[in-house]
N, C-alpha and C positions, 0 to 999 in steps of 0.2 A: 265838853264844856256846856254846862246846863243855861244857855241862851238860846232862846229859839223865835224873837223876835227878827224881822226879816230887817229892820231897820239895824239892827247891833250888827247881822251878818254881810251887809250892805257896807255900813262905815269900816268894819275889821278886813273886810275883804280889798278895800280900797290900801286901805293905812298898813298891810299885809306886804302889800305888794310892793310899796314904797319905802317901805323901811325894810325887811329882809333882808334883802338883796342887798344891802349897804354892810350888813353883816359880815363879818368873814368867816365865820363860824357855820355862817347856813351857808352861806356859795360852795364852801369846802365840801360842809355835807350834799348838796344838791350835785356837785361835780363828782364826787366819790357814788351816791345812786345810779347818774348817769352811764359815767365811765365802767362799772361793774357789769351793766345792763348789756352794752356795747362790745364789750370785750368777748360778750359771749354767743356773740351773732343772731342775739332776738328779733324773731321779726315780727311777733304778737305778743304785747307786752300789756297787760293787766295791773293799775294804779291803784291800789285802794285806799281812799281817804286821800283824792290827789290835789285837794284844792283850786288853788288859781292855775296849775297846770306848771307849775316851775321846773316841773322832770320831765311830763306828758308832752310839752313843746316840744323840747330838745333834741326827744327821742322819734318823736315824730318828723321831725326835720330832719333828720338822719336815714330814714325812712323805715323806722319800725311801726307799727301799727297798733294802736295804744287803744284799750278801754280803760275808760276814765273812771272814777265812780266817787263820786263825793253824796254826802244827805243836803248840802248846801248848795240853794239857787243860785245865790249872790257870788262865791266861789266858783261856781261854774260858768258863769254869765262871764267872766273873767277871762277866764280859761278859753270859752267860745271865741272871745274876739281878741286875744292871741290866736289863734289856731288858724282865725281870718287875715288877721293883719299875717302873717305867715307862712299864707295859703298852702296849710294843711290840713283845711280842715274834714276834708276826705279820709284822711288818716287820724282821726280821731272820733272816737266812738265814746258821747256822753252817756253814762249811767247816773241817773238821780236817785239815788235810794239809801239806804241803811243799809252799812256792810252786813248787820248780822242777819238779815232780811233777803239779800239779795242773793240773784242765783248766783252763784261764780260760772263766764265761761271756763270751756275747758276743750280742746287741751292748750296750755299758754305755756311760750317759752321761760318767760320772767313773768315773777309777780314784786310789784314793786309798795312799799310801804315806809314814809318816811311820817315817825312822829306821828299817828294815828292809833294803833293799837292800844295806847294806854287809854283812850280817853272811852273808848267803846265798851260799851254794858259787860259785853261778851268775850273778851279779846283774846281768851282761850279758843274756843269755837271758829270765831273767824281764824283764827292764826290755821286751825285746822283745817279750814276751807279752801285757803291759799294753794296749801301743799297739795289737795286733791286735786287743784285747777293747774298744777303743772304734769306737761311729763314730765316723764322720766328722762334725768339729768338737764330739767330745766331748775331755773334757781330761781331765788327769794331775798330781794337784797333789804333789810330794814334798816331800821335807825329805830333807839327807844329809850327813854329815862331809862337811868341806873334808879336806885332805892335812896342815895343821899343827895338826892337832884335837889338843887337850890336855883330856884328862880331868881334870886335876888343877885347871886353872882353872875348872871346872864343877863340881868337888867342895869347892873351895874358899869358892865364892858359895855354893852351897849348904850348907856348913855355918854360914855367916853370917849367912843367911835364915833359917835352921830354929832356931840357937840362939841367937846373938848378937840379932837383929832380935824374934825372934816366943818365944823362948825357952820353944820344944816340944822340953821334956824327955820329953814322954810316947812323942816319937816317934824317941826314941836308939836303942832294935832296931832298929827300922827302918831308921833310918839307917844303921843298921851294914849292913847286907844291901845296902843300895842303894848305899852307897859301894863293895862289896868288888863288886859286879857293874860297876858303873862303870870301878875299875881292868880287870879281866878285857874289859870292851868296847872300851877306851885299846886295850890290848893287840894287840887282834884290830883294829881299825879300821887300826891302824899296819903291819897286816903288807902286802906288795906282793904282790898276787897280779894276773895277769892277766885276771880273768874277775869280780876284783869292780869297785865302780861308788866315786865320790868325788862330789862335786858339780861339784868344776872340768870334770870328763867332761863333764854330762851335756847343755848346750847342744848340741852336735856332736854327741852321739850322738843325741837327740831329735830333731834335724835330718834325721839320715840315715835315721831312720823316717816320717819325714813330717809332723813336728812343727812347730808355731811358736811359739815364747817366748814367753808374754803377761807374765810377771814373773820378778821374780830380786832375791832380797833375802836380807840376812845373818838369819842364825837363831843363837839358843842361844849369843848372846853373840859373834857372830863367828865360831864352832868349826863352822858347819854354814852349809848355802843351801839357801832355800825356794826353789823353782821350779813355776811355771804352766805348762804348754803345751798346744795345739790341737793335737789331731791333725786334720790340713790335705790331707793323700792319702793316697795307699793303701786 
């Protein structure tokens, strides 16, 4: 998302973390990254694009061992003091930088990426960077727009959920913030560029890295797919 005032990343970061989670569509998705992660006995788990840490905690508490990497202060500043209140923050390891910039460690059990990939210049490239930072038969759990992703049917449930269902008035800023960042993501998920990623992609392309599908299932109402895979060679 082309914001790069610290103030916008500051209020979304805030109003991110208060509204989400109210969501059932992201607890699902966040519980389905988790549980994948888990299931597979990772104990160095690699985040990319992990935000306020909504998976990075978890997994950390669990006691896997998580590099974090978000390009966002304000998203990470977040994440920090979960990690503190939590006291795990020995088991988390912040990277500040630009996925397509950064080095990937290597070797990682898991690499984790929920709803990132699209938004990144590159997200060919990084998706390829992932798969080198596993071993072999470590996995790659995503989440990523499909091609007929509508924002407006996800901002729709969500203001149903927040006011009509649960009627958190208290959390209308917020809401405000989360919805206008919402449209501005529509926007950008929608544009056709050759070098970003969709999820119809990424069976073939996980393929052609040496990949093997362990799941594939709709997310976020339809509007996204969660995808497993092994990396299998290479």
């Amino acid at each position: 998302m082309e914001h790069s005032s610290d103030a916008f990343w500051s209020t979304y970061a805030r109003s991110y973390d208060r509204v989400l989670p109210v969501m059932p569509f992201y607890r699902d998705a966040i519980q389905r990254h988790i549980a994948a992660i888990l299931a597979c006995g990772a104990r160095r788990v690699l985040d990319v694009g992990c935000g306020t840490g909504n998976v990075a905690i978890p997994l950390a508490i669990a006691g896997a061992r998580v590099i974090a990497l978000d390009k966002s202060d304000a998203m990470l500043e977040r994440l920090r003091d979960k990690a503190i209140a939590h006291s795990v923050e020995g088991e988390v390891e912040i990277v500040v930088n630009n996925a397509e910039e950064a080095q990937f460690p290597t070797p990682v059990d898991a690499v984790n990426c929920l709803l990132a990939l699209f938004c990144m210049t590159d997200g060919v490239a990084v998706l390829g960077k992932m798969i080198k930072s596993l071993r072999p038969g470590g996995i790659v759990v995503l989440t990523e727009p499909t091609r007929r992703f509508s924002e407006e049917l996800l901002l729709e449930y969500g203001r149903e959920v927040l006011f009509d269902r649960m009627q958190r008035v208290d959390l209308a800023d917020d809401w405000d913030v989360v919805r206008n960042a919402g449209k501005a993501l529509g926007g950008l998920i929608r544009q056709s560029e050759e070098r970003t990623v969709r999820s119809e992609d990424l069976p073939e392309r996980l393929a052609s890295l040496g990949c093997t599908i362990v799941a594939i299932r709709e997310s976020h109402l339809g509007q996204c797919r969660h995808i497993v895979a092994c990396r299998t060679t290479g």
